[in-house]
Residue, then its C-alpha position, 0 to 999 in steps of 0.5 A: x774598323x776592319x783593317x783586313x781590308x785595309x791590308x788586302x787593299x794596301x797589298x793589291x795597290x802595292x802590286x799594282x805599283x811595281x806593274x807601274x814601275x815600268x812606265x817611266x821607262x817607256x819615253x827613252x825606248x820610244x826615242x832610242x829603241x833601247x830598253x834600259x834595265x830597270x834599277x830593281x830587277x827583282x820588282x818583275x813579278x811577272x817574271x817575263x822578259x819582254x821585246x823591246x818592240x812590245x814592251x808598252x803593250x806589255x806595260x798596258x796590259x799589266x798595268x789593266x790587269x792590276x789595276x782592275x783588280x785593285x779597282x774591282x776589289x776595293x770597290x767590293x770590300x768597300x761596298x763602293x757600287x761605281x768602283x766594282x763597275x769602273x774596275x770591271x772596265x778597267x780589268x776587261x781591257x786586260x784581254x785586248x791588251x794581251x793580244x796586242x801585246x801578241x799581235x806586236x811580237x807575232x807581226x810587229x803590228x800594229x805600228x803605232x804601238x812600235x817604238x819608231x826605231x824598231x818598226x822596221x824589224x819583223x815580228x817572230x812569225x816573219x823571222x820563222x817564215x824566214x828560218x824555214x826558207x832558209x832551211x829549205x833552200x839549204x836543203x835543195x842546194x845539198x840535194x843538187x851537190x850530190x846529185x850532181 
C-alpha cells in the first residue's frame, strides 16, 4: 500500500475541514447579523477578514475551492473515473462563488445571499459613490466662502 497517498489526501481533507469550520457559524449571523469570532482564530488559512454581509459566499467559495480539490485529487491518485468528474464540478464553482462573493460586498447584491439584518447597508461601491459626493460638496461649499 502506497501511503503517500493516503497522506496527501489525509492533508487536503484536513485543509478542507478548517475551510468548513466556518459553517456553523452561519445560522447565529443569519438571525442577528453578527459574526461571532471563531473559537481558533489561528485555522484562517485564508488569512481574510471578511464582512459579515458576505460572509456565506465566502464560506462557499472556500468550501468549492477545497473540496474540489479534495475531490479532484482523490479521484486521481485513486484511479477513481467519477470522483475526477464530480471534483471538476465541484471545483468549477469555485469561480462563480468568488464573484458573488464580490457582487455581495461591491453592491450588497444579491440579497438572498444577505443576512436579513444587513440588507439595508450599501455594498463598498455605494459607500464610495457616497464618499466622493461628499468631497465634492465640501469642496463647493469652501470655494463659495472664499468667493463670497
Amino acid at each position: 500500500m502506497d501511503w503517500g497517498r493516503w497522506w496527501l489526501v489525509g492533508g487536503l481533507l484536513a485543509i478542507w475541514l478548517v475551510a468548513a469550520w466556518d459553517l456553523p457559524r452561519l445560522p447565529h449571523l443569519w438571525r442577528t447579523g453578527i459574526l461571532r469570532f471563531r473559537m481558533m482564530s489561528d485555522l484562517n488559512i485564508f488569512q481574510m477578514d471578511v464582512h459579515p454581509r458576505s460572509f456565506l459566499p465566502h464560506v462557499l467559495s472556500c468550501n468549492f475551492l477545497t473540496g474540489g480539490l479534495l475531490v479532484l485529487v482523490s479521484g486521481v491518485i485513486f484511479r477513481i473515473t467519477w470522483m475526477e468528474v464530480a471534483g471538476w464540478i465541484i471545483f468549477a464553482l469555485t469561480l462563480p462563488a468568488a464573484l458573488l462573493h464580490a457582487s455581495v460586498n461591491a453592491f450588497n447584491r444579491p440579497r438572498l445571499l444577505v443576512p436579513p439584518p444587513l440588507r439595508g447597508e450599501p455594498g463598498w461601491m455605494a459607500e464610495l459613490r457616497d464618499r466622493q459626493r461628499g468631497e465634492g460638496a465640501e469642496r463647493a461649499s469652501l470655494n463659495d466662502l472664499l468667493d463670497g
